[in-house]
C-alpha positions in Angstrom: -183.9 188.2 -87.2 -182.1 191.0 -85.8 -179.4 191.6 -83.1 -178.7 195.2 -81.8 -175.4 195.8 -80.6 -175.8 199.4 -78.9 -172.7 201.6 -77.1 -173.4 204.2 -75.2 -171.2 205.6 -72.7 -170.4 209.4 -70.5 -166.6 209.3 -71.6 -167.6 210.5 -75.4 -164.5 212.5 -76.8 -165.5 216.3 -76.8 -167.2 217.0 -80.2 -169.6 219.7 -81.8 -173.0 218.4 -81.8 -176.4 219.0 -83.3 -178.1 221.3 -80.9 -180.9 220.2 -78.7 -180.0 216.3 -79.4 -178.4 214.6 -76.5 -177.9 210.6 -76.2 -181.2 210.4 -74.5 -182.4 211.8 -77.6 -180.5 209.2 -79.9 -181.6 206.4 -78.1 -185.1 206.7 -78.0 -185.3 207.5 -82.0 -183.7 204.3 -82.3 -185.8 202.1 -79.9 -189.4 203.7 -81.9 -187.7 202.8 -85.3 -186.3 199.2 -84.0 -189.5 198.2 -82.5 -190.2 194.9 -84.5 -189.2 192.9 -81.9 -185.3 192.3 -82.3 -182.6 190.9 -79.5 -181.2 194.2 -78.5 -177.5 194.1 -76.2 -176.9 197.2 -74.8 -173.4 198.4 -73.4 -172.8 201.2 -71.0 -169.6 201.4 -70.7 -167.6 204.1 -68.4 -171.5 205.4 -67.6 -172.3 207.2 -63.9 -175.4 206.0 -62.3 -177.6 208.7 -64.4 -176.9 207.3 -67.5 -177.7 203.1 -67.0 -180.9 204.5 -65.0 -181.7 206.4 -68.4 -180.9 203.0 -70.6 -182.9 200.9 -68.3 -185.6 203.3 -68.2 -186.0 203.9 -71.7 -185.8 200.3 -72.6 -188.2 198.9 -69.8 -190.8 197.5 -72.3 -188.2 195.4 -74.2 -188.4 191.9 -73.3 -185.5 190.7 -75.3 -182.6 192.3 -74.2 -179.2 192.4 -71.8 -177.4 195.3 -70.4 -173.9 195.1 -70.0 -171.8 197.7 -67.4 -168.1 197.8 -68.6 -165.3 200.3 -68.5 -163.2 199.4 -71.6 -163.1 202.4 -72.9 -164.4 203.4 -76.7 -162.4 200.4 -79.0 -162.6 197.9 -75.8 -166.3 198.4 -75.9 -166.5 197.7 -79.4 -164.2 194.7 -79.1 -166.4 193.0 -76.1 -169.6 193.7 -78.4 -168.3 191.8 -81.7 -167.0 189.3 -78.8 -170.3 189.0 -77.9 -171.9 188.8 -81.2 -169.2 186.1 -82.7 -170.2 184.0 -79.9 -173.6 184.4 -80.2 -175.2 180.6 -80.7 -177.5 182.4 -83.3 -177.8 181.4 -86.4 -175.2 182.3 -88.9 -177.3 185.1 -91.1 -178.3 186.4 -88.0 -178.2 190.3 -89.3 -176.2 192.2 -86.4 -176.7 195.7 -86.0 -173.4 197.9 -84.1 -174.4 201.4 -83.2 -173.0 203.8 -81.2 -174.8 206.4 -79.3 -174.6 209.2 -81.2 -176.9 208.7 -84.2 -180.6 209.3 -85.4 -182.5 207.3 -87.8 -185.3 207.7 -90.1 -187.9 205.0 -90.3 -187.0 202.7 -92.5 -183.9 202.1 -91.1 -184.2 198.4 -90.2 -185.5 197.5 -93.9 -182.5 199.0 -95.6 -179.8 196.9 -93.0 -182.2 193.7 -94.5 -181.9 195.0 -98.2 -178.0 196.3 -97.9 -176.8 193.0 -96.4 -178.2 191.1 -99.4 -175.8 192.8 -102.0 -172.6 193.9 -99.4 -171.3 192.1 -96.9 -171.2 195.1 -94.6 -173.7 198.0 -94.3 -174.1 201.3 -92.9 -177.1 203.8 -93.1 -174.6 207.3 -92.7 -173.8 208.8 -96.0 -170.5 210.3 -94.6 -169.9 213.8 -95.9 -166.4 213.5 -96.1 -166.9 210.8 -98.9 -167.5 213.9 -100.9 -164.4 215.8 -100.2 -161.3 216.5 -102.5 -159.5 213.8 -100.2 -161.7 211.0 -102.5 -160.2 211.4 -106.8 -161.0 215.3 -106.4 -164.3 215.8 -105.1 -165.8 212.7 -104.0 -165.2 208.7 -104.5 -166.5 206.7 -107.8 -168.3 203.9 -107.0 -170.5 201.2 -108.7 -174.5 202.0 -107.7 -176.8 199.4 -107.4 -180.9 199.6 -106.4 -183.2 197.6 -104.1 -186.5 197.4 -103.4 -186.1 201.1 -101.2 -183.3 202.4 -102.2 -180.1 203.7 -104.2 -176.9 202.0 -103.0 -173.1 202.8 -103.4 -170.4 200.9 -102.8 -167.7 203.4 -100.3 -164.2 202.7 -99.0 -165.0 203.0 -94.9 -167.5 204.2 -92.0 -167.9 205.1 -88.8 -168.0 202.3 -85.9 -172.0 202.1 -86.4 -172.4 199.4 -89.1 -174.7 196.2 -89.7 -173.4 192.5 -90.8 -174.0 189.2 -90.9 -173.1 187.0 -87.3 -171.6 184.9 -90.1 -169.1 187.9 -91.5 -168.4 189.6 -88.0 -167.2 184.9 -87.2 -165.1 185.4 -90.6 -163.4 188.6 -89.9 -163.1 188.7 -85.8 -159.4 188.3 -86.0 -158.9 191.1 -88.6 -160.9 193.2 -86.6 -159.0 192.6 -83.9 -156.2 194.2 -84.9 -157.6 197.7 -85.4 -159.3 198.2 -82.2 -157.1 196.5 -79.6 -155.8 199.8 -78.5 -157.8 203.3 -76.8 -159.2 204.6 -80.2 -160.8 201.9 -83.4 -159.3 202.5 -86.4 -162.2 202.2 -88.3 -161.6 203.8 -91.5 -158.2 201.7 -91.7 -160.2 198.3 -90.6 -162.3 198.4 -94.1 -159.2 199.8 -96.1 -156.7 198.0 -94.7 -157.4 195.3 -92.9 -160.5 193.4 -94.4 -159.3 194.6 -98.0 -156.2 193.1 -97.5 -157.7 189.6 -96.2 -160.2 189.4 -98.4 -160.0 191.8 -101.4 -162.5 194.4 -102.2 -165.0 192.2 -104.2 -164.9 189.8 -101.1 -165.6 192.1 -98.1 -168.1 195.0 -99.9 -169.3 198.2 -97.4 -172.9 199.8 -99.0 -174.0 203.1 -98.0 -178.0 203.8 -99.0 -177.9 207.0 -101.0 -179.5 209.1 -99.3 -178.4 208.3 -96.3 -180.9 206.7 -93.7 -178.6 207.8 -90.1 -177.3 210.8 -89.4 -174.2 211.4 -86.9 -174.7 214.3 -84.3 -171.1 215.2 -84.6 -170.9 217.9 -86.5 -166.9 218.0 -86.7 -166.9 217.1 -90.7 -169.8 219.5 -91.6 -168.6 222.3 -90.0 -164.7 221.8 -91.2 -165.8 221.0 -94.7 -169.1 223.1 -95.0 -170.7 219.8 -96.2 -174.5 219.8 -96.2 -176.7 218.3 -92.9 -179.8 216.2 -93.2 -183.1 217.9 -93.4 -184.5 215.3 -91.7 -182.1 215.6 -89.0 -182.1 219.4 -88.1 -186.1 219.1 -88.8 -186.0 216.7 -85.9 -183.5 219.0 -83.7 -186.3 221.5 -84.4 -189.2 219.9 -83.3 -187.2 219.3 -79.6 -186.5 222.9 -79.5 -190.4 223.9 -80.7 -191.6 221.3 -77.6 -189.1 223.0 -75.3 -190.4 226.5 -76.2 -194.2 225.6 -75.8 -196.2 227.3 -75.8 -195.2 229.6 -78.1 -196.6 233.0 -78.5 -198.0 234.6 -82.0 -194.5 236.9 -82.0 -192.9 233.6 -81.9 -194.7 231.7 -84.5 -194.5 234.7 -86.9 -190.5 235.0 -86.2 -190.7 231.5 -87.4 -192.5 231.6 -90.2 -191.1 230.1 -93.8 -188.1 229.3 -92.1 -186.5 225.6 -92.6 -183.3 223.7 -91.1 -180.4 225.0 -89.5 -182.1 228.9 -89.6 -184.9 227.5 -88.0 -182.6 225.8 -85.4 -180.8 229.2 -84.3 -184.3 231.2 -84.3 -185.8 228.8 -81.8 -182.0 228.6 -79.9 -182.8 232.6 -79.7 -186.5 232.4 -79.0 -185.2 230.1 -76.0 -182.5 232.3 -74.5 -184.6 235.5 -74.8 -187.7 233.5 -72.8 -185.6 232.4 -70.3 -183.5 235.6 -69.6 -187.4 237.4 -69.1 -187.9 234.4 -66.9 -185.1 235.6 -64.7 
């Protein structure tokens, strides 16, 4: 059993982002790769009109589902949705799934939360570039690496506020949470080195990351500051949006195209675009 815990909101603080992949984007890769039928509680929060018609929209065939409308801001909204989920009357190893609104996901995505939460107490599916930056022993962080049925696993110090536990470890920990997103911003890379390390100890409060990773964050501030690679997967899936957007596309086009992969491929078709619409003018 699976509980989704999705934030999306309009007050997002001003990133770089993969081209041609809005929120609308984000969220309707996740709803075709969490389709098997889980309780999903979504959270606009500081959203204009636009924005809940588009959630509501998108998620009109779920049966199992609330929608909140909040203004807490980006750590309140996190707080009310780990409220919500250590109150939840479901059992305790309920798996719980927090995601903001900003990732994409690869299809096997709900299998890996299933097989991560069996050897780590917390999971997440972003293999965080900066993880292998000089900031972590000289070039990236050691770490013990285990293997289920799907994939590689490593054991990493923090993550992003899109993450997946147990009901029964978001009960444990709610009050050491609490203390690292009670004000504007979540300290979230401080909550899993501080705060549950400190309570618990490392071997009592694990984070996994699946190697490769099996999300992929659409702010592009790390990559571009650290010249870390991107998923294929991801700019591949930029690219088909900016192919469909570009239909139909000519022979010149296809042959401008031709043999070329990832983030090339993303500025051709960004070029191709701008050059159609300028003769369109």
């Amino acid at each position: 059993m699976l509980r989704i815990y999705y934030r999306i909101s309009d007050k997002s603080y001003p990133k770089p982002k993969l081209p041609e992949i809005e929120k609308e984007d984000c969220l309707r890769n996740f709803i075709n790769i969490f389709q098997d039928d889980p309780f999903y509680f979504f959270f606009c929060d500081n959203c204009e009109s636009e924005a809940v018609d588009m959630v509501k929209r998108l998620t009109s065939g779920i049966k199992r589902k609330k929608i909140f409308e909040t203004s807490y801001g980006n750590a309140g909204a996190l707080k009310f949705a780990m409220e919500v989920a250590a109150h939840d009357k479901a059992a305790a190893n309920t798996l719980a799934y927090f995601v903001e609104d900003d990732y994409l996901h690869r299809p096997k995505a709900p299998k890996l939360i299933e097989q991560g939460l069996e050897i780590a107490d917390y999971v997440t599916l972003y293999d965080h570039p900066d993880k292998y930056m000089e900031g972590y022993y000289g070039g990236g962080e050691w770490s013990q690496v285990k293997k289920t049925a799907d994939s590689h696993w490593r054991y990493t110090a923090s993550t992003c506020m899109t993450f997946a536990a147990k009901l029964s470890t978001i009960r444990r920990d709610e009050s050491s949470w609490a203390e690292f997103i009670s004000e504007d911003h979540p300290h979230d890379h401080q909550v899993f080195t501080q705060g549950l390390v400190n309570r618990y100890g490392l071997e009592d409060a694990k984070l996994a990351v699946c190697i490769p990773g099996a999300a992929f964050h659409t702010d592009l501030t790390v990559p571009i500051e650290t010249g870390c690679w991107m998923e294929e997967w991801a700019l591949d899936y930029a690219c088909k949006k900016a192919e469909a957007k570009l239909a139909p596309m000519t022979a010149d086009d296809v042959q401008v195209l031709q043999g070329s992969t990832g983030m090339d491929r993303l500025k051709i078709l960004a070029a191709l675009s701008f050059n159609k619409k300028s003769h369109q003018n």
